[in-house]
TORVEXTI-14060 format. One record per residue (C-alpha): residue in one letter; z, x, y. Coordinates in steps of 0.02 Angstrom, whole numbers, plus 32768, in hexadecimal, padded with zeros to 4 digits. Example, Ala and Ser with C-alpha at 12.3 -4.5 7.8 and 13.67 -1.06 7.14 Angstrom:
residues 2
a818682677F1F
s816582AC7FCB
This chain:
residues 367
x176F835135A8
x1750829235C7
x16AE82BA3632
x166B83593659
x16B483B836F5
x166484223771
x168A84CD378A
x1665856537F8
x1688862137B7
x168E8681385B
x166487323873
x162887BF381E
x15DD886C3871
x160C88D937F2
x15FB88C6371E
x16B788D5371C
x16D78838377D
x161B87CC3735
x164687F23677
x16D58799366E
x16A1871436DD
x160A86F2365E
x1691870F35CC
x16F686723618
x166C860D3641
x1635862C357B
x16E685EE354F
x16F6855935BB
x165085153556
x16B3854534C1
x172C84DF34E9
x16C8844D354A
x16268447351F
x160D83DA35B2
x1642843E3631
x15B3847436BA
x15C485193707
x158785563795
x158685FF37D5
x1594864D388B
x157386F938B4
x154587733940
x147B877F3952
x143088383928
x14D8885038B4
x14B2885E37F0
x14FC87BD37B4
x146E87703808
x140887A83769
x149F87C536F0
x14CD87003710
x143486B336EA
x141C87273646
x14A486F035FF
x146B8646360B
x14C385E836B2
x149985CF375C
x14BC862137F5
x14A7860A38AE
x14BB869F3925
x14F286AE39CC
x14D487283A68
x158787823A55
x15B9883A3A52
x1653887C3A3F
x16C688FB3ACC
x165B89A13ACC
x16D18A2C3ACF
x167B8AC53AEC
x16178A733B8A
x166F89FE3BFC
x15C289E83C53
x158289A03BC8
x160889283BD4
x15D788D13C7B
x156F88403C1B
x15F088163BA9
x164787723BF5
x159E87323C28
x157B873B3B6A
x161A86EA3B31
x160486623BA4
x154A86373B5A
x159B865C3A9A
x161C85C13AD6
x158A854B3B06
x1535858C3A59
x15E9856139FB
x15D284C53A50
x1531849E3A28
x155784C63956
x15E98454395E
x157683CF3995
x151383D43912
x157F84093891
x161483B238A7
x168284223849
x172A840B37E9
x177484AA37E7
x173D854F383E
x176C85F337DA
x177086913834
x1758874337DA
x175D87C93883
x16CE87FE38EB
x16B187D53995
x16438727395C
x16F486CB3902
x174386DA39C3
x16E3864B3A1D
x16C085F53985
x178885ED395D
x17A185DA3A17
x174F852B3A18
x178C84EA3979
x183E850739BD
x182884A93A5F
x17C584183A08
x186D841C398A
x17F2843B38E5
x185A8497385A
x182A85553880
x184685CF3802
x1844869137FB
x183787223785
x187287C537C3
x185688493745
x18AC88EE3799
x1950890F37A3
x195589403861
x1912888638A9
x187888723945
x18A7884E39F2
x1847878B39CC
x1882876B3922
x194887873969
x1918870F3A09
x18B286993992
x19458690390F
x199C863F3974
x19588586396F
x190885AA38AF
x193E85413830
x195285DB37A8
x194786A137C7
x18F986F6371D
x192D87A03715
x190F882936B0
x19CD886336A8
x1A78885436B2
x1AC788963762
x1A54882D37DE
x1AEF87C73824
x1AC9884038B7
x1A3587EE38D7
x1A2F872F38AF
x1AC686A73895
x1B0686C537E8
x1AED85FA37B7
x1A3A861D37E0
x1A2286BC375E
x19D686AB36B5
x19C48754365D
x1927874935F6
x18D587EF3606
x180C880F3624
x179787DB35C5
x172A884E3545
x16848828351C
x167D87F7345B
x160D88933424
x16A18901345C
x1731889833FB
x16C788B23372
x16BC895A3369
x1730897932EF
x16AC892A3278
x161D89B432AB
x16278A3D321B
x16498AE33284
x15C58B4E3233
x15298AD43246
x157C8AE13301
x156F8B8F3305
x14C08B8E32C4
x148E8B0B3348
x14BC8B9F33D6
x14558C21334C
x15058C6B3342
x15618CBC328F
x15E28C693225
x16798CC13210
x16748CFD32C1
x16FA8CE6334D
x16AE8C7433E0
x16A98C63349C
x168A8BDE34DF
x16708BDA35AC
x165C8B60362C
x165D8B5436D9
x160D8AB8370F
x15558A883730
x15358B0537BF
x15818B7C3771
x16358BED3799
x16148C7A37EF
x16C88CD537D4
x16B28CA63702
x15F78CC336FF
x161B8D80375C
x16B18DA83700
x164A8D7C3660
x15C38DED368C
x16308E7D36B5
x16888E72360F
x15F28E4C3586
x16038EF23535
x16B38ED8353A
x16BD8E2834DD
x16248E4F345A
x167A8EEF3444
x171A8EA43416
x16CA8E2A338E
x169D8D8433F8
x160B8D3933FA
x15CE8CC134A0
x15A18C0234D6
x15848C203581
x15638B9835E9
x15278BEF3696
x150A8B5D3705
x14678B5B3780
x14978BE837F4
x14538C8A37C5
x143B8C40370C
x139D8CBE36F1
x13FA8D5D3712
x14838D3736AD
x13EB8D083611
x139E8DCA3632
x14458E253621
x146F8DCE3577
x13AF8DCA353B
x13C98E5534C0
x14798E0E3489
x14578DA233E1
x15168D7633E5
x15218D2A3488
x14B58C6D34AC
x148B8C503570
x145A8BC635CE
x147A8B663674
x14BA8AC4361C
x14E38A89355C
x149D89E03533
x151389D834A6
x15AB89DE34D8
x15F689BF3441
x15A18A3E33EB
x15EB8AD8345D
x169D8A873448
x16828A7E337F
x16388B34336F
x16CE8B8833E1
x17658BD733BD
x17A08BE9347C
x17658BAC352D
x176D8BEE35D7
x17568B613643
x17558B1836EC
x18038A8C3702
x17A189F13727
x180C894B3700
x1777892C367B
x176989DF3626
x181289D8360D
x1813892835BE
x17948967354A
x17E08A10350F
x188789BC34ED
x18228940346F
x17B289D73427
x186F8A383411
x18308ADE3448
x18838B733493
x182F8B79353B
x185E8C1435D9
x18358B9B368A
x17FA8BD5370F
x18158B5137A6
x179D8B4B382E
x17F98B4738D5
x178F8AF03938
x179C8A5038F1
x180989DB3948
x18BC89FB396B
x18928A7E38EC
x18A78A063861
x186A8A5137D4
x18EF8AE937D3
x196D8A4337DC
x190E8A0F373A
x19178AB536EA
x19D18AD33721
x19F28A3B36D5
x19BF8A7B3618
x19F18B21363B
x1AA48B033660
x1AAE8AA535B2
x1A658B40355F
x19D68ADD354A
x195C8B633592
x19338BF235EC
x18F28C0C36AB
x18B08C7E3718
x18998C8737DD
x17DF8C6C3816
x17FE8D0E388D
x183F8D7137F9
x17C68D3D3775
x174A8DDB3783
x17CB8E54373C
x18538DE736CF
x17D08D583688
x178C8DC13601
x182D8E2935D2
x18898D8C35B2
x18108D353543
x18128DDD34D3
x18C28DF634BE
x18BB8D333498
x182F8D5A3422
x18AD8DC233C3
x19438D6433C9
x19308CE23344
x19D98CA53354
x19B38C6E33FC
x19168C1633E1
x197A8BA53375
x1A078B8133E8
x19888B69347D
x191F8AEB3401
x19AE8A7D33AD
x19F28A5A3458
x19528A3334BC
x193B89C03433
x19F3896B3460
x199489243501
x18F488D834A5
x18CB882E34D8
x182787DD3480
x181C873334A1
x183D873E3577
x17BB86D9359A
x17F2863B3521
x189486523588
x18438644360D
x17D185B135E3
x1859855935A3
x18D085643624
x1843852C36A6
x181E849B3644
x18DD8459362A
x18F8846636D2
x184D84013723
x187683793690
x1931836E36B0
Protein backbone atom coordinates (compact mmCIF):
# COMPACT_ATOMS: atom_id res chain seq x y z
CA UNK A 1 0.00 0.00 0.00
CA UNK A 2 0.98 3.67 -0.95
CA UNK A 3 -0.32 5.02 2.54
CA UNK A 4 -1.80 3.15 5.15
CA UNK A 5 -5.65 2.46 4.97
CA UNK A 6 -8.20 2.31 7.57
CA UNK A 7 -10.10 -0.59 8.34
CA UNK A 8 -12.95 -1.91 10.52
CA UNK A 9 -13.34 -5.86 11.30
CA UNK A 10 -16.99 -6.06 12.36
CA UNK A 11 -18.46 -8.53 14.62
CA UNK A 12 -17.65 -11.24 16.70
CA UNK A 13 -19.97 -12.89 19.66
CA UNK A 14 -18.74 -16.15 19.45
CA UNK A 15 -14.73 -17.59 19.13
CA UNK A 16 -15.84 -19.10 15.86
CA UNK A 17 -16.60 -15.83 14.19
CA UNK A 18 -13.51 -13.41 16.53
CA UNK A 19 -10.63 -16.01 15.65
CA UNK A 20 -10.61 -15.54 12.30
CA UNK A 21 -11.35 -12.00 12.39
CA UNK A 22 -8.01 -11.56 14.55
CA UNK A 23 -6.37 -14.22 12.04
CA UNK A 24 -7.13 -11.58 9.08
CA UNK A 25 -6.38 -8.64 10.83
CA UNK A 26 -2.76 -10.53 11.63
CA UNK A 27 -2.50 -11.05 7.84
CA UNK A 28 -3.44 -7.72 6.55
CA UNK A 29 -0.23 -6.38 8.77
CA UNK A 30 1.52 -9.14 7.05
CA UNK A 31 0.88 -7.89 4.10
CA UNK A 32 0.77 -3.93 4.91
CA UNK A 33 2.46 -3.14 7.69
CA UNK A 34 0.77 0.13 7.56
CA UNK A 35 -2.51 -0.76 7.72
CA UNK A 36 -4.57 0.49 11.04
CA UNK A 37 -7.23 -1.71 12.27
CA UNK A 38 -9.86 -1.08 14.19
CA UNK A 39 -12.22 -3.33 15.76
CA UNK A 40 -16.09 -3.12 16.55
CA UNK A 41 -17.89 -5.42 18.65
CA UNK A 42 -21.02 -5.91 20.81
CA UNK A 43 -20.32 -4.63 24.58
CA UNK A 44 -20.50 -7.59 27.38
CA UNK A 45 -19.53 -10.12 24.29
CA UNK A 46 -15.92 -11.82 24.68
CA UNK A 47 -14.08 -10.15 21.86
CA UNK A 48 -14.25 -7.20 23.98
CA UNK A 49 -11.27 -8.85 25.94
CA UNK A 50 -10.15 -11.39 23.18
CA UNK A 51 -9.55 -8.14 20.79
CA UNK A 52 -7.46 -6.17 22.84
CA UNK A 53 -5.26 -9.39 23.86
CA UNK A 54 -4.35 -10.00 20.81
CA UNK A 55 -3.02 -6.68 20.45
CA UNK A 56 -5.80 -4.22 18.44
CA UNK A 57 -8.40 -2.02 19.36
CA UNK A 58 -11.92 -2.28 19.76
CA UNK A 59 -14.95 -0.13 20.36
CA UNK A 60 -18.24 -1.70 21.48
CA UNK A 61 -21.64 -0.84 20.97
CA UNK A 62 -25.13 -1.32 22.86
CA UNK A 63 -26.43 -4.16 20.34
CA UNK A 64 -27.98 -7.61 20.95
CA UNK A 65 -28.96 -9.89 18.68
CA UNK A 66 -33.01 -11.52 17.95
CA UNK A 67 -33.63 -13.58 21.27
CA UNK A 68 -35.34 -16.66 20.31
CA UNK A 69 -36.49 -18.39 23.19
CA UNK A 70 -38.17 -14.97 24.67
CA UNK A 71 -39.83 -12.59 22.35
CA UNK A 72 -40.28 -10.32 25.48
CA UNK A 73 -36.93 -9.91 25.74
CA UNK A 74 -37.02 -8.70 22.35
CA UNK A 75 -39.09 -5.44 22.88
CA UNK A 76 -35.76 -3.18 23.35
CA UNK A 77 -34.14 -4.34 20.42
CA UNK A 78 -34.77 -1.51 17.66
CA UNK A 79 -34.29 1.14 20.29
CA UNK A 80 -30.79 -0.46 20.57
CA UNK A 81 -30.07 -0.67 16.90
CA UNK A 82 -31.00 2.76 16.43
CA UNK A 83 -28.35 4.06 19.28
CA UNK A 84 -25.64 1.22 17.69
CA UNK A 85 -26.29 3.49 14.22
CA UNK A 86 -25.50 6.84 15.97
CA UNK A 87 -22.43 4.80 17.68
CA UNK A 88 -21.43 3.49 13.85
CA UNK A 89 -21.68 7.01 13.16
CA UNK A 90 -19.80 8.36 15.67
CA UNK A 91 -16.56 5.60 14.84
CA UNK A 92 -16.67 6.60 11.27
CA UNK A 93 -16.07 10.07 12.37
CA UNK A 94 -13.23 9.49 13.93
CA UNK A 95 -11.90 6.76 12.13
CA UNK A 96 -12.47 7.42 8.75
CA UNK A 97 -12.21 4.01 7.50
CA UNK A 98 -11.26 2.44 4.05
CA UNK A 99 -12.77 -0.74 4.04
CA UNK A 100 -15.22 -2.35 6.58
CA UNK A 101 -14.87 -6.28 6.88
CA UNK A 102 -17.64 -8.16 8.31
CA UNK A 103 -17.19 -11.77 10.03
CA UNK A 104 -21.21 -12.55 11.42
CA UNK A 105 -22.66 -11.59 14.67
CA UNK A 106 -25.24 -9.21 15.23
CA UNK A 107 -22.37 -6.07 15.65
CA UNK A 108 -21.06 -6.49 11.48
CA UNK A 109 -25.04 -5.57 10.61
CA UNK A 110 -25.08 -1.76 11.36
CA UNK A 111 -21.57 -1.42 10.93
CA UNK A 112 -21.89 -2.97 7.18
CA UNK A 113 -25.20 -1.17 6.97
CA UNK A 114 -23.50 2.30 7.01
CA UNK A 115 -20.53 1.58 5.01
CA UNK A 116 -22.93 0.52 2.18
CA UNK A 117 -25.02 3.67 2.16
CA UNK A 118 -21.88 5.97 2.57
CA UNK A 119 -20.59 3.70 -0.72
CA UNK A 120 -17.19 2.53 1.41
CA UNK A 121 -15.95 -0.92 -0.02
CA UNK A 122 -17.73 -3.45 2.51
CA UNK A 123 -16.53 -6.77 2.74
CA UNK A 124 -17.78 -10.05 4.36
CA UNK A 125 -16.66 -13.44 5.53
CA UNK A 126 -19.26 -16.01 5.95
CA UNK A 127 -17.83 -19.13 7.28
CA UNK A 128 -21.00 -21.72 7.29
CA UNK A 129 -22.31 -23.26 4.61
CA UNK A 130 -26.07 -22.44 5.34
CA UNK A 131 -25.65 -18.26 5.17
CA UNK A 132 -27.44 -15.53 8.14
CA UNK A 133 -30.51 -13.71 7.36
CA UNK A 134 -27.90 -10.17 7.41
CA UNK A 135 -24.97 -11.51 5.70
CA UNK A 136 -27.51 -12.66 2.50
CA UNK A 137 -29.24 -8.94 2.72
CA UNK A 138 -25.70 -7.35 3.34
CA UNK A 139 -24.12 -9.32 0.31
CA UNK A 140 -25.81 -7.64 -1.72
CA UNK A 141 -24.01 -4.15 -2.02
CA UNK A 142 -20.40 -5.91 -0.70
CA UNK A 143 -17.67 -5.63 -2.82
CA UNK A 144 -16.48 -9.53 -2.20
CA UNK A 145 -18.39 -12.50 -0.30
CA UNK A 146 -15.56 -14.90 1.44
CA UNK A 147 -16.93 -18.15 1.90
CA UNK A 148 -15.95 -21.13 3.36
CA UNK A 149 -17.27 -23.42 0.38
CA UNK A 150 -18.27 -24.22 -2.80
CA UNK A 151 -22.33 -24.29 -3.30
CA UNK A 152 -23.15 -20.68 -1.82
CA UNK A 153 -24.51 -19.38 -5.31
CA UNK A 154 -27.79 -19.86 -3.30
CA UNK A 155 -26.95 -17.23 -1.24
CA UNK A 156 -24.84 -14.36 -2.81
CA UNK A 157 -24.22 -13.31 -6.71
CA UNK A 158 -21.68 -15.75 -8.00
CA UNK A 159 -19.21 -12.63 -9.34
CA UNK A 160 -19.21 -11.67 -5.73
CA UNK A 161 -17.93 -15.31 -4.27
CA UNK A 162 -14.37 -16.01 -3.41
CA UNK A 163 -13.93 -19.49 -1.88
CA UNK A 164 -11.14 -19.19 0.65
CA UNK A 165 -12.17 -21.27 3.54
CA UNK A 166 -11.86 -20.21 7.51
CA UNK A 167 -9.14 -19.41 8.98
CA UNK A 168 -7.10 -21.74 11.63
CA UNK A 169 -5.18 -20.37 14.21
CA UNK A 170 -1.35 -21.20 13.52
CA UNK A 171 -0.88 -23.56 16.71
CA UNK A 172 -3.48 -25.88 15.07
CA UNK A 173 -1.78 -25.92 11.39
CA UNK A 174 1.06 -26.87 13.22
CA UNK A 175 0.05 -29.68 14.80
CA UNK A 176 1.38 -32.05 12.69
CA UNK A 177 4.79 -30.91 14.15
CA UNK A 178 3.65 -31.81 17.99
CA UNK A 179 5.19 -35.43 18.63
CA UNK A 180 1.93 -37.51 19.63
CA UNK A 181 3.32 -39.14 22.72
CA UNK A 182 4.72 -35.91 24.57
CA UNK A 183 0.84 -35.02 23.59
CA UNK A 184 -0.42 -37.80 25.27
CA UNK A 185 1.70 -37.21 28.29
CA UNK A 186 0.57 -33.53 28.39
CA UNK A 187 -3.28 -35.06 29.10
CA UNK A 188 -1.20 -37.76 31.74
CA UNK A 189 -2.52 -40.24 29.14
CA UNK A 190 -0.42 -43.78 27.76
CA UNK A 191 1.36 -44.17 24.51
CA UNK A 192 0.28 -46.82 22.47
CA UNK A 193 -3.28 -46.23 23.45
CA UNK A 194 -6.33 -45.49 21.14
CA UNK A 195 -7.72 -41.80 21.88
CA UNK A 196 -10.93 -39.83 22.25
CA UNK A 197 -10.99 -36.82 21.84
CA UNK A 198 -14.47 -34.77 22.74
CA UNK A 199 -15.77 -31.48 22.37
CA UNK A 200 -18.77 -29.75 22.62
CA UNK A 201 -18.17 -26.16 22.90
CA UNK A 202 -17.40 -23.84 25.89
CA UNK A 203 -20.67 -24.47 27.84
CA UNK A 204 -20.56 -27.63 27.27
CA UNK A 205 -23.07 -30.35 25.04
CA UNK A 206 -25.45 -31.74 26.99
CA UNK A 207 -26.61 -34.68 24.44
CA UNK A 208 -22.41 -35.62 23.99
CA UNK A 209 -21.53 -34.88 27.60
CA UNK A 210 -24.76 -37.46 28.72
CA UNK A 211 -24.24 -39.93 26.15
CA UNK A 212 -20.50 -39.93 27.28
CA UNK A 213 -21.36 -40.52 30.76
CA UNK A 214 -23.72 -43.30 30.07
CA UNK A 215 -21.17 -45.14 28.03
CA UNK A 216 -17.63 -44.73 30.12
CA UNK A 217 -17.49 -48.33 31.01
CA UNK A 218 -18.34 -49.01 27.63
CA UNK A 219 -15.48 -46.96 25.79
CA UNK A 220 -12.58 -47.75 28.60
CA UNK A 221 -13.82 -51.19 28.30
CA UNK A 222 -13.33 -51.40 24.71
CA UNK A 223 -9.58 -50.03 24.84
CA UNK A 224 -10.03 -46.03 24.49
CA UNK A 225 -8.71 -43.78 26.52
CA UNK A 226 -10.49 -39.92 27.01
CA UNK A 227 -9.82 -35.96 26.33
CA UNK A 228 -12.93 -34.77 27.48
CA UNK A 229 -13.62 -31.36 27.20
CA UNK A 230 -16.99 -30.90 29.37
CA UNK A 231 -17.75 -27.29 28.92
CA UNK A 232 -19.03 -25.09 32.12
CA UNK A 233 -22.41 -26.75 32.67
CA UNK A 234 -22.35 -29.41 35.15
CA UNK A 235 -18.39 -29.65 34.57
CA UNK A 236 -17.96 -30.95 38.41
CA UNK A 237 -20.19 -33.93 38.11
CA UNK A 238 -18.88 -35.09 35.10
CA UNK A 239 -14.93 -34.68 37.11
CA UNK A 240 -16.49 -37.12 40.19
CA UNK A 241 -17.76 -39.90 37.90
CA UNK A 242 -14.34 -40.21 36.04
CA UNK A 243 -12.19 -39.41 39.34
CA UNK A 244 -11.13 -42.98 39.76
CA UNK A 245 -10.62 -43.44 35.87
CA UNK A 246 -6.64 -42.89 35.22
CA UNK A 247 -7.45 -43.38 31.42
CA UNK A 248 -9.86 -40.74 30.94
CA UNK A 249 -8.55 -36.56 31.40
CA UNK A 250 -11.60 -34.07 32.36
CA UNK A 251 -12.01 -30.61 32.30
CA UNK A 252 -14.45 -27.77 31.30
CA UNK A 253 -12.06 -26.26 28.60
CA UNK A 254 -8.44 -27.23 26.94
CA UNK A 255 -6.11 -24.30 26.72
CA UNK A 256 -4.17 -26.19 24.21
CA UNK A 257 -5.95 -26.86 21.62
CA UNK A 258 -3.45 -28.16 19.68
CA UNK A 259 -2.37 -30.48 22.08
CA UNK A 260 -5.91 -32.53 22.27
CA UNK A 261 -5.94 -32.54 18.33
CA UNK A 262 -2.12 -33.98 18.31
CA UNK A 263 -2.75 -36.68 21.13
CA UNK A 264 -6.21 -38.06 19.35
CA UNK A 265 -6.98 -40.69 17.20
CA UNK A 266 -10.83 -39.70 16.71
CA UNK A 267 -13.22 -36.75 17.65
CA UNK A 268 -16.77 -36.39 18.43
CA UNK A 269 -17.54 -32.95 17.91
CA UNK A 270 -20.03 -30.24 17.70
CA UNK A 271 -20.36 -28.85 13.45
CA UNK A 272 -19.37 -25.28 14.00
CA UNK A 273 -18.05 -23.57 10.60
CA UNK A 274 -14.64 -23.22 12.76
CA UNK A 275 -14.35 -26.88 14.32
CA UNK A 276 -14.78 -28.09 11.14
CA UNK A 277 -12.10 -25.86 9.49
CA UNK A 278 -9.79 -27.08 12.05
CA UNK A 279 -10.38 -30.93 11.96
CA UNK A 280 -10.09 -30.93 8.16
CA UNK A 281 -6.39 -29.30 8.69
CA UNK A 282 -5.59 -31.72 11.80
CA UNK A 283 -6.93 -34.77 9.15
CA UNK A 284 -8.76 -36.65 11.77
CA UNK A 285 -11.62 -39.02 11.68
CA UNK A 286 -14.20 -37.09 13.61
CA UNK A 287 -18.40 -38.60 14.38
CA UNK A 288 -20.47 -34.76 14.52
CA UNK A 289 -22.93 -34.16 16.35
CA UNK A 290 -24.81 -30.82 15.10
CA UNK A 291 -26.54 -28.73 17.52
CA UNK A 292 -29.98 -27.79 16.18
CA UNK A 293 -30.54 -24.78 17.60
CA UNK A 294 -28.19 -22.80 15.89
CA UNK A 295 -29.48 -20.81 13.15
CA UNK A 296 -31.33 -22.21 10.25
CA UNK A 297 -29.78 -25.25 11.80
CA UNK A 298 -26.55 -24.61 10.13
CA UNK A 299 -24.26 -26.69 11.54
CA UNK A 300 -26.05 -30.11 10.40
CA UNK A 301 -25.71 -28.09 6.77
CA UNK A 302 -21.92 -28.02 7.70
CA UNK A 303 -21.75 -31.56 8.74
CA UNK A 304 -23.97 -32.80 5.74
CA UNK A 305 -21.69 -31.15 3.72
CA UNK A 306 -18.50 -33.55 4.76
CA UNK A 307 -20.60 -36.34 5.30
CA UNK A 308 -22.01 -36.70 1.90
CA UNK A 309 -18.29 -36.71 0.57
CA UNK A 310 -17.53 -39.56 2.99
CA UNK A 311 -15.66 -37.15 4.70
CA UNK A 312 -17.25 -37.96 8.17
CA UNK A 313 -19.66 -39.28 10.30
CA UNK A 314 -22.90 -37.61 12.11
CA UNK A 315 -25.31 -38.11 14.49
CA UNK A 316 -28.75 -36.38 15.42
CA UNK A 317 -28.55 -34.20 18.68
CA UNK A 318 -32.02 -36.07 19.71
CA UNK A 319 -30.46 -39.44 19.03
CA UNK A 320 -27.05 -38.93 20.50
CA UNK A 321 -27.78 -40.63 24.08
CA UNK A 322 -28.08 -44.14 22.60
CA UNK A 323 -26.10 -44.17 19.01
CA UNK A 324 -23.08 -41.54 20.03
CA UNK A 325 -21.06 -44.03 21.83
CA UNK A 326 -21.86 -47.24 19.68
CA UNK A 327 -20.65 -45.51 16.64
CA UNK A 328 -17.39 -44.26 17.86
CA UNK A 329 -16.62 -48.04 18.98
CA UNK A 330 -17.39 -49.81 15.97
CA UNK A 331 -15.26 -46.83 14.39
CA UNK A 332 -12.68 -47.60 16.99
CA UNK A 333 -12.42 -51.01 15.36
CA UNK A 334 -12.66 -50.37 11.88
CA UNK A 335 -9.26 -49.24 10.86
CA UNK A 336 -10.02 -49.21 7.34
CA UNK A 337 -12.42 -46.55 7.92
CA UNK A 338 -10.43 -44.29 9.99
CA UNK A 339 -8.24 -44.01 7.00
CA UNK A 340 -10.80 -43.33 4.41
CA UNK A 341 -12.58 -40.78 6.83
CA UNK A 342 -8.90 -39.08 7.41
CA UNK A 343 -7.38 -38.92 3.73
CA UNK A 344 -10.55 -37.28 2.58
CA UNK A 345 -11.18 -34.68 5.37
CA UNK A 346 -7.77 -33.82 4.54
CA UNK A 347 -8.97 -33.22 0.59
CA UNK A 348 -10.80 -29.99 2.09
CA UNK A 349 -7.74 -28.47 4.14
CA UNK A 350 -7.21 -24.91 3.59
CA UNK A 351 -4.16 -23.25 5.69
CA UNK A 352 -3.46 -20.05 4.54
CA UNK A 353 -7.51 -18.57 4.51
CA UNK A 354 -6.70 -15.73 6.09
CA UNK A 355 -3.71 -14.51 3.54
CA UNK A 356 -6.60 -15.05 1.01
CA UNK A 357 -8.42 -13.12 2.66
CA UNK A 358 -5.99 -10.28 3.41
CA UNK A 359 -4.96 -10.26 0.08
CA UNK A 360 -7.99 -10.11 -1.70
CA UNK A 361 -9.12 -7.09 0.67
CA UNK A 362 -6.14 -5.30 -0.08
CA UNK A 363 -6.23 -5.67 -4.12
CA UNK A 364 -9.46 -4.59 -4.14
CA UNK A 365 -9.26 -1.07 -1.72
CA UNK A 366 -5.88 -0.36 -3.91
CA UNK A 367 -7.38 -1.13 -7.30
Amino acid sequence: MARGKNIIIAGGGTGGHIFPAIAIANAMKKLAPATEILFVGAKGKMEMEKVPQAGYKIEGLDIAGFNRSSLIKNIGLPFKLVRSFFQVRKIFKGFRPDAVVGVGGYSSFPVLRLAQARDIPSFIHESNSFAGKSNILLGKKAKKVFVATDGMQKFFLAEKIVVTGNPVRPAIVNVSSIDKNEALQFFGLQPGKKTLLIVGGSLGAKSINTAISKGLENLINAGLQLIWQTGKTNAAKWKEQTADHPTVWVNDFITQMEMAYAAADMVISRAGAMAIAELCVVKKPVLFVPYPFAAEDHQTVNAMNLVEKQAALMVKDNEAIDKVVPAIIELALDENKQSELKNNISKYAIVDADERIAREIIRSIEG
